[in-house]
N, C-alpha and C positions, 0 to 999 in steps of 0.2 A: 475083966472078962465081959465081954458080947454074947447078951442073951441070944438066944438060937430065932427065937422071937423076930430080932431085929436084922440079925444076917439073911433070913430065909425073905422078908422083906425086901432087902438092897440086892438082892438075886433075883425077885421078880422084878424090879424096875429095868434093873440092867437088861434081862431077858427083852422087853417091854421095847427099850432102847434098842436094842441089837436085831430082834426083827419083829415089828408089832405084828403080823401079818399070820406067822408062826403063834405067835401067842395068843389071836385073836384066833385062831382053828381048833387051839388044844381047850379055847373057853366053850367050844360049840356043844358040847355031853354035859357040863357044868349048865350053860343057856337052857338048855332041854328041860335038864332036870326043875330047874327053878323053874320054868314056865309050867310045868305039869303041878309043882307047888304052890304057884298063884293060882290055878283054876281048883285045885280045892283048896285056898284060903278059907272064901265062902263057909262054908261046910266045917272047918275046920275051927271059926270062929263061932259057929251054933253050936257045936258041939262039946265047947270045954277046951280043947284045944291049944288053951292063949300060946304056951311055950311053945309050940310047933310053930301055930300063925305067926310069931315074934322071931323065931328064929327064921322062919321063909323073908320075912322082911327087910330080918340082919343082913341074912346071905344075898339078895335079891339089891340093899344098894350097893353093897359093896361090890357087886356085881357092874351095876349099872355105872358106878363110880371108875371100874378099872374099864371098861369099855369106851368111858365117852376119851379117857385119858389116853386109850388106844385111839379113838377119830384122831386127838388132837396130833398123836404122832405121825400118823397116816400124813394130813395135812401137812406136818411139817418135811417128811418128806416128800413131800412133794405129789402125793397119791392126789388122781383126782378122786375122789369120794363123791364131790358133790354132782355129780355127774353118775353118778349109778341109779339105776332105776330101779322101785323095789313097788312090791305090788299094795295097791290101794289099802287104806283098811274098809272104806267103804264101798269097797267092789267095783267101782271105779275104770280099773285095768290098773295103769303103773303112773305113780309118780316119783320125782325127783330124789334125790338120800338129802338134802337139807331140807325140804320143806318135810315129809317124814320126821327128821330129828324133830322141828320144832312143833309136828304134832305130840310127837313120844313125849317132849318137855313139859307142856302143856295139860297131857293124860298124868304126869308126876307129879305136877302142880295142884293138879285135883286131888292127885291119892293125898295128898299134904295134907289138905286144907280138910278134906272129910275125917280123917285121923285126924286133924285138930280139934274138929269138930264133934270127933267121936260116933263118928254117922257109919255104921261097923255095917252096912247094905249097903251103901257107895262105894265105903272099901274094897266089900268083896267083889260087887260088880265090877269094878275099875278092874282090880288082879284079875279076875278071871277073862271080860270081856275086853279088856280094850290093852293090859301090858303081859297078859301070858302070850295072845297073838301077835303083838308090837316085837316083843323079845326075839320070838324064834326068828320074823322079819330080819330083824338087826341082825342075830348072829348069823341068818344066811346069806346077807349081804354083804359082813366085814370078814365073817368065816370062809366065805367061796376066794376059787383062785383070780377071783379079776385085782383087789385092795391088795395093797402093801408092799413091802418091802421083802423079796424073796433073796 
């Protein structure tokens, strides 16, 4: 027997495959929610918190994990993505959706290393300042009707 576990798994992939576009709209309430939980990580790690902060974390890559695996479908259908404009972080006006990605990379590569580092003010500023706003970005650029595969 096939744990429920591993079907409900091979159901979202298939979804995933069948129309990233679709599945990248139904993550946009999902996106929200976890942005509104990285801006009180902070708080929530002064606080005692750990199991909350740990579980926003959990949820948040696995999050980040099934999105970027949505870009790559996008891409392989053929979406232009990288040609979408999303707005600056640094107020700016708008730049491009790949150079975006590789700032968003880059703000993950930090939250890494200060969690390695155990530097729990970096972390929380990271979550709040720079990937709860980066997030909602992302989900209203792959979420809206321009991306995917309808």
């Amino acid at each position: 027997m096939i744990p429920a576990a591993i079907i409900s798994l091979v159901n979202e992939r298939i979804r995933e495959l069948e129309n990233p576009a679709q599945e990248m709209k139904l993550l946009r309430p999902l996106a929200e929610d976890i942005a509104n939980r990285l801006e009180d990580l902070p708080l929530d790690m002064q606080t005692g918190k750990d199991s909350k902060a740990a579980e926003t974390i959990t949820i948040f890559s696995s999050l980040i994990e099934k999105i970027f695996r949505l870009i790559f479908l996008f891409k392989y259908f053929k979406t232009d993505i990288d040609s979408i404009e999303v707005p600056s972080m640094n107020g700016s006006g708008m730049q491009n959706f790949k150079d975006y990605i590789g700032e968003f990379s880059a703000a993950l590569k930090e939250l890494i290393s200060a969690s390695e580092n155990k530097d729990t003010v970096l972390v929380g500023d990271l979550a709040e300042y720079e990937l709860a706003p980066r997030l909602r970005i992302l989900s209203e650029a792959l979420g809206g009707s321009t991306p995917g595969v309808e």
